[in-house]
C-alpha positions as CSV (number, residue, x, y, z in Angstrom):
1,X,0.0,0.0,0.0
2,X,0.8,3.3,-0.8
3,X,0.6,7.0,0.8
4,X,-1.6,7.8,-2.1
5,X,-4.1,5.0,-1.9
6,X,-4.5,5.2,2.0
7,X,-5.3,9.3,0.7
8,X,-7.4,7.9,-1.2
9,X,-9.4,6.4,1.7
10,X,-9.7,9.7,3.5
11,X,-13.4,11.3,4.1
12,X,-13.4,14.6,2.4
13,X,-16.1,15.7,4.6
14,X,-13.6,15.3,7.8
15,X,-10.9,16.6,6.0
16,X,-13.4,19.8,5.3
17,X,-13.9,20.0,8.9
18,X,-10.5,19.9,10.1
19,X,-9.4,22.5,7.3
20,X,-12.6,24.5,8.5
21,X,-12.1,24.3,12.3
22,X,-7.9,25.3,11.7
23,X,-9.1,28.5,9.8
24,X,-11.5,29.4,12.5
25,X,-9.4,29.1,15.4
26,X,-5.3,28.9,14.8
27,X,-5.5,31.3,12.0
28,X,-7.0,34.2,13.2
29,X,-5.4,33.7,16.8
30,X,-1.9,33.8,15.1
31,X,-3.0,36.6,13.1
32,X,-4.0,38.7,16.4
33,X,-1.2,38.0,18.0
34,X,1.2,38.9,15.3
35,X,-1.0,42.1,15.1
36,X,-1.0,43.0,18.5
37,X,1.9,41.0,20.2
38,X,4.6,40.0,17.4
39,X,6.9,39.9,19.8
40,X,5.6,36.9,21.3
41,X,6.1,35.2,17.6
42,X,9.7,35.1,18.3
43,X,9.5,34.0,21.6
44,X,6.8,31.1,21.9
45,X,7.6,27.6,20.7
46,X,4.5,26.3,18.5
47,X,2.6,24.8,20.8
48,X,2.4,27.4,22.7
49,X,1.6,29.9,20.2
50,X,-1.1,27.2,19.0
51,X,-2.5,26.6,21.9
52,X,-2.5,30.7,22.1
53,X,-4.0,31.4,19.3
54,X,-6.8,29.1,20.1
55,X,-7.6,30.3,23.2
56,X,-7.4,33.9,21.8
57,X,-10.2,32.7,19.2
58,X,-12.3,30.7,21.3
59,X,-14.4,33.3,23.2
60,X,-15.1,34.4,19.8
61,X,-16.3,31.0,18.0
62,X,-18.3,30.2,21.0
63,X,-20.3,33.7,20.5
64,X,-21.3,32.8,16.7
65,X,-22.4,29.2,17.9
66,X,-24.3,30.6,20.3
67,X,-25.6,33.3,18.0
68,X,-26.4,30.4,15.6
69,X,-28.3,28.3,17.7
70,X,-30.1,30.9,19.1
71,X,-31.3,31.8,15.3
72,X,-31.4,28.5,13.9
73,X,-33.3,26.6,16.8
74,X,-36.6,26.7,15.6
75,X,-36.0,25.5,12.2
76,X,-32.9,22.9,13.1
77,X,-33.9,19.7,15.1
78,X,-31.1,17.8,16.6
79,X,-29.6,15.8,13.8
80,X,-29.1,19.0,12.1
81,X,-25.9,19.8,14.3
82,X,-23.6,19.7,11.6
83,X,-25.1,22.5,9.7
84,X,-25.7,24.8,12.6
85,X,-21.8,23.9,13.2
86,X,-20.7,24.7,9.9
87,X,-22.5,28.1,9.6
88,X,-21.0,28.7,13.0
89,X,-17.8,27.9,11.5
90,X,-18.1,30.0,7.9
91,X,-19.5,33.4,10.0
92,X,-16.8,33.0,12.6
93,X,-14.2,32.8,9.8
94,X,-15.8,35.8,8.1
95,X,-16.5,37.9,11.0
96,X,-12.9,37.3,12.6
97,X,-11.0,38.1,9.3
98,X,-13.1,40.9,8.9
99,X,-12.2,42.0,12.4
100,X,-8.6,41.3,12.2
101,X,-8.0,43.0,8.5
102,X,-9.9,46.6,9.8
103,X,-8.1,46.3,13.1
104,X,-4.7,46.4,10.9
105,X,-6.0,48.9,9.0
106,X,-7.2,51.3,10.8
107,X,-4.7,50.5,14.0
108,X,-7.2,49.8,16.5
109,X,-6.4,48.9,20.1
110,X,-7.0,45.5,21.3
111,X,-10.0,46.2,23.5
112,X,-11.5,48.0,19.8
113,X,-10.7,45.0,18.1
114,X,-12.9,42.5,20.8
115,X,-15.7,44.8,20.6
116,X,-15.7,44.6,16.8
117,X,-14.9,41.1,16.5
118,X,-18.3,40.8,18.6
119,X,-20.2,42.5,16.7
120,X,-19.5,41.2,13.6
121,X,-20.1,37.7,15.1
122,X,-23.4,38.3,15.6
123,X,-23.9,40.2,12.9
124,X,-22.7,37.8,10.5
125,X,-24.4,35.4,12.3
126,X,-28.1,37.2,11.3
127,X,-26.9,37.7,7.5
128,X,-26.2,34.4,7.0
129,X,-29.4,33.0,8.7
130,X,-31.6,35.8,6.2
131,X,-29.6,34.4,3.4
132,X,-30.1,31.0,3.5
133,X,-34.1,31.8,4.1
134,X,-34.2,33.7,0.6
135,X,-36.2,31.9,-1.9
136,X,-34.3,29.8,-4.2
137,X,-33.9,26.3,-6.0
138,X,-33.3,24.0,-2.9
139,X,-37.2,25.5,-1.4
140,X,-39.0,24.4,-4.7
141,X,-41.1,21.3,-4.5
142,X,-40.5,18.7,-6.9
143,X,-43.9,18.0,-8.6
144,X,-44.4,14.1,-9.2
């Protein structure tokens, strides 16, 4: 056996996950501490700074699942987890980039940054719930 046939065996939808919950919480933690911090770059080892960054970005991902269960819990029943976990995921991503990029560009300070990076959270949280309720292909019946 091979490296590329035990790839092969791999479930994309896993692999999706793991890509999904790195970009959500290592990413943006590394980015905020190299926008705030960079000295601590140089001086953590990597797991440190991983473990960092996730801590930094946890408070944060825990608001948008929260903010998506709140919105999504009427329509969701519990084997719908996965979605409400994924659109938890995909508006943290957005709202924390989002955050990060106008913090560097604007040079806000930390405590700025935290208060934008919550609003967006929820805010991107609400978008994101309005448009997957617009009207479209997927809500059309299938007449038999």
């Amino acid at each position: 056996m091979t490296w590329l046939s035990d790839l092969d065996k791999i479930d994309r939808s896993k692999v999706a996950f793991g890509l999904l919950g790195f970009l959500a919480t290592v990413g943006p933690g590394f980015l905020i501490v190299y926008l705030f911090k960079p000295e601590l770059i140089e001086k953590l080892d990597i797991v440190k700074l991983t473990i960092f960054s996730c801590a930094l970005t946890t408070p944060l991902l825990m608001t948008n699942v929260l903010a998506n269960i709140v919105i999504q819990s009427k329509e969701n029943n519990e084997g719908e987890i996965a979605s409400v976990m994924g659109t938890a995921f995909a508006s943290h991503i957005i709202s924390s980039y989002s955050a990060i990029f106008l913090a560097y560009w604007f040079h806000w300070e930390f405590l700025r940054f935290v208060w934008w990076a919550l609003g967006f959270s929820v805010g991107v949280s609400i978008l994101i719930y309005f448009v997957e309720k617009l009207p479209g292909e997927k809500h059309k019946k299938n007449p038999k």
